[in-house]
C-alpha positions, 0 to 999 in steps of 0.5 A: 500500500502506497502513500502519496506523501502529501495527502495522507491519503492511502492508495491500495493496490489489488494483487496481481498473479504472475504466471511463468511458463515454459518448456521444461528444462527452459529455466521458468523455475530457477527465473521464479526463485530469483525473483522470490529471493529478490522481491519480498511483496511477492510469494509463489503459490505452492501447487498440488500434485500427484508426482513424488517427491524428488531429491531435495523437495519439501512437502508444503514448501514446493509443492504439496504433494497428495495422492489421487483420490485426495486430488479429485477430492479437490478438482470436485469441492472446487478448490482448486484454481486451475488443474491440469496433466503433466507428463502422466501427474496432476498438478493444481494450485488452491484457490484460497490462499490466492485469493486472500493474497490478492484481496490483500494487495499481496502478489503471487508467483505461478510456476505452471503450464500453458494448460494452467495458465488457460484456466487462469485466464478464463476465471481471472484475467483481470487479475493474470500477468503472464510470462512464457519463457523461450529458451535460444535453441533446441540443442540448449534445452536438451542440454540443460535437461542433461545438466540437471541429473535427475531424470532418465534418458527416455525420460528427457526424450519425452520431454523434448518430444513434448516441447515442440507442442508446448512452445507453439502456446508461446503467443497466447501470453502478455510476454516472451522472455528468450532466456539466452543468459540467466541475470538478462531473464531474471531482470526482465520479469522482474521488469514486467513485474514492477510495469505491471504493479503500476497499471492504472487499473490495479490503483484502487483508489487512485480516482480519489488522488487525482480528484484532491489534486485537481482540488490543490491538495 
């Protein structure tokens, strides 16, 4: 919440929700943890999911991670935001603590698909930022999937096969971030961010700003 200096008068701004997507391996997760690490007015939505954990993942803190009875408990009580498919798991990200979030003036982070940031955007669009971020070239991806050790040869080849559709929904997001260099990526989002946070429609209240300015307040 922003103050005008001369007023006193308090200037709320809604929340908005930042989407990253991206093929994997592109980098959109370790771009969303620089931004986290850099900006403290925003948090990452932790998702749901039907996969297991990997090395070094916490439950409740990178995802939380249920079965898939409890998982179509929640696509069926509704609370889940969006939900989708993922190289043969679920994943869906819990309404409640978003829409506190926003309602709040608090920002929030989304490392999901372009599936997820479909449903978004149909029952949010006002509220949705979205980033797809393109890595330079097909030989670079597939070597980033190496570099990370932590899945199998068929695996990573199903993952590439499966890039080429996923890139094709590049252009149903606001913005396209070329991740050529890791610092150039993080200081574009976090460029979009900071352009977003100041769009005209997000300063509730603002109206009464210009209203005692015009007034010589």
């Amino acid at each position: 919440m922003a103050d005008d200096g001369t007023s006193g008068l308090q200037i709320k701004r809604r929340g908005l929700m930042l989407v990253l997507s991206s093929p994997s391996g592109a980098g959109k997760t370790s771009i969303s943890r620089a931004v986290l690490d850099r900006d403290q007015d925003i948090s990452l939505s932790i998702s749901v999911t039907t996969r297991l954990r990997r090395p070094g993942e916490v439950d409740g803190e990178h995802y939380l991670f249920v079965d898939r009875t409890e998982f179509d408990l929640m696509v069926n009580r509704q609370e889940l935001l969006e939900y989708a498919k993922v190289f043969d798991h679920y994943y869906g990200t819990p309404r409640g603590p978003v829409e506190k979030a926003l309602g709040a003036g608090r920002d929030v982070l989304f490392d999901i698909d372009w599936q997820g940031t479909q449903q978004v955007a149909e029952r949010a669009r006002d509220d949705l930022v979205s980033v797809f971020i393109l890595p330079p070239s097909t030989a670079e991806l597939e070597r980033r999937l190496q570099s990370r050790a932590q899945d199998s040869h068929e695996v990573i080849a199903d993952r590439m096969a499966k890039a080429a559709d996923e890139i094709t929904h590049w252009s149903e997001y606001d913005y396209v971030v070329v991740n050529k260099t890791f610092e150039d990526s993080v200081a574009k989002v976090m460029a979009i961010l900071d352009a977003e946070r100041l769009r005209r429609t997000r300063q509730e209240g603002m109206s009464d700003l210009v209203r005692l300015l015009r007034q010589g307040q």
